[in-house]
C-alpha positions as CSV (number, residue, x, y, z in Angstrom):
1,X,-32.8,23.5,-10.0
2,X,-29.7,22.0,-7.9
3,X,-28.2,19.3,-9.0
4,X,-26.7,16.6,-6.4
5,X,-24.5,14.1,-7.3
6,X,-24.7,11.3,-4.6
7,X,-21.5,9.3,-4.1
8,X,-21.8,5.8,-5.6
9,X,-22.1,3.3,-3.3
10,X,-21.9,-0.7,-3.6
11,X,-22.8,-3.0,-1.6
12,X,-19.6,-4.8,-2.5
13,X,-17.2,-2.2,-1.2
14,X,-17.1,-4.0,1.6
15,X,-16.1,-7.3,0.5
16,X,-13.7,-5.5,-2.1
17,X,-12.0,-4.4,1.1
18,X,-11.7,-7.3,2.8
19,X,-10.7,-9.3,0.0
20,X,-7.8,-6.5,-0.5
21,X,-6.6,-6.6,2.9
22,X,-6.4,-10.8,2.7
23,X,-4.7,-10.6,-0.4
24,X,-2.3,-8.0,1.4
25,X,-1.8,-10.6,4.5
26,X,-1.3,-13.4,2.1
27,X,1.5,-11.2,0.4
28,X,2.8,-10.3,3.8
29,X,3.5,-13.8,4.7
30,X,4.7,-15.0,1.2
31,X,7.8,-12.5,1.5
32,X,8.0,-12.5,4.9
33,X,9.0,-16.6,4.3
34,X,10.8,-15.9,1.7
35,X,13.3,-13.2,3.4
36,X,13.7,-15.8,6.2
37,X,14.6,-18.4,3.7
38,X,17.4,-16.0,2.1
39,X,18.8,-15.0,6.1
40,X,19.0,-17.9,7.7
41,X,22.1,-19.0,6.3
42,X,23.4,-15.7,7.4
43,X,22.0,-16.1,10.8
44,X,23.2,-19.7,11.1
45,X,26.8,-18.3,10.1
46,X,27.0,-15.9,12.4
47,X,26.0,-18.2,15.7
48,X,28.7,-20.3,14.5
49,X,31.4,-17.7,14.3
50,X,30.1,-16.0,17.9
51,X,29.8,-19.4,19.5
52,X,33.6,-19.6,18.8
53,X,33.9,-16.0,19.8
54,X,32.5,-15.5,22.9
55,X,31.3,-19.3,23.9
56,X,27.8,-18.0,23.7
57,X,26.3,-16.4,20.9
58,X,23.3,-15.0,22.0
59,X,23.1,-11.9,24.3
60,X,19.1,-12.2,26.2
61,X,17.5,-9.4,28.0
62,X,14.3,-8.7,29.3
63,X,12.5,-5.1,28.3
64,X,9.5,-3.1,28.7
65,X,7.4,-3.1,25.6
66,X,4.1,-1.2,24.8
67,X,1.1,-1.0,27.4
68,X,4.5,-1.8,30.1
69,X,4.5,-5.2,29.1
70,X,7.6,-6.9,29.3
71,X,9.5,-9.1,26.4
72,X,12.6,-11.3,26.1
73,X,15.0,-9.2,23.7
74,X,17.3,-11.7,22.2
75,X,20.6,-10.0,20.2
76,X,23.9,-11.8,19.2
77,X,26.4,-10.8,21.8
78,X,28.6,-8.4,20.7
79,X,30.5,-7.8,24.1
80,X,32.3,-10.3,26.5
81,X,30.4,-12.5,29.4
82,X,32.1,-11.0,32.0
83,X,31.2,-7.1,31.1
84,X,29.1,-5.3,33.7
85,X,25.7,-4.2,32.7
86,X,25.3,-0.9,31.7
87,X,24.4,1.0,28.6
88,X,27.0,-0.2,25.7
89,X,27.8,3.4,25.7
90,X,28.8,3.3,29.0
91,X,30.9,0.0,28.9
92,X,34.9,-0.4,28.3
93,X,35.9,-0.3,25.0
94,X,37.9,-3.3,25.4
95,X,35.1,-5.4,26.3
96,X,33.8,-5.3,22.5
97,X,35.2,-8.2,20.9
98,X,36.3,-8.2,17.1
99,X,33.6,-10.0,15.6
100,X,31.5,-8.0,18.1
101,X,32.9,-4.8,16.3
102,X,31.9,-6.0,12.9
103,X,28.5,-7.1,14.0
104,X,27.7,-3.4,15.2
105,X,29.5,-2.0,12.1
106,X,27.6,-3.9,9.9
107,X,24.8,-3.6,12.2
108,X,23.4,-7.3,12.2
109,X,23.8,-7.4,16.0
């Protein structure tokens, strides 16, 4: 005689999944407000301080994203306007400014 245990299966799994992954968005969206609540200070500080430092605070740039479609990347400007374009590796030193410099230190750039 073999015996077989068959795996138990409910006919509620299914809605014990979806109510788990709806719980999870919920979550997702509760802490997600919350951190931009606790930021934006931060942020709002920072465009203050780089609109005094370079005249405009926000560096845009258009990139390739997945399945080659493109997106509008939108950084604090760490460099000077009048920089040429090419890879910040690539650029003068010099262009950096200061608060540029602690933005990439501190990495909030």
């Amino acid at each position: 005689m073999q015996c077989r245990i068959q795996p138990k299966m409910s006919c509620c799994s299914h809605w014990n999944r979806l109510k788990i992954s709806r719980m999870r968005r919920f979550f997702d969206f509760i802490f997600s407000v919350g951190g931009l609540l606790v930021i934006w200070p931060i942020g709002l500080i920072l465009y203050f301080i780089g609109l005094f430092d370079t005249g405009s605070p926000f560096f845009i740039q258009e990139r390739v994203g997945r399945y080659k479609k493109p997106f509008r990347l939108v950084k604090f400007r760490t460099m000077r306007k009048d920089t040429k374009s090419v890879a910040s590796h690539l650029a003068d030193p010099a262009a950096i400014t200061p608060f540029g410099r602690f933005l990439r230190k501190t990495k909030l750039d």
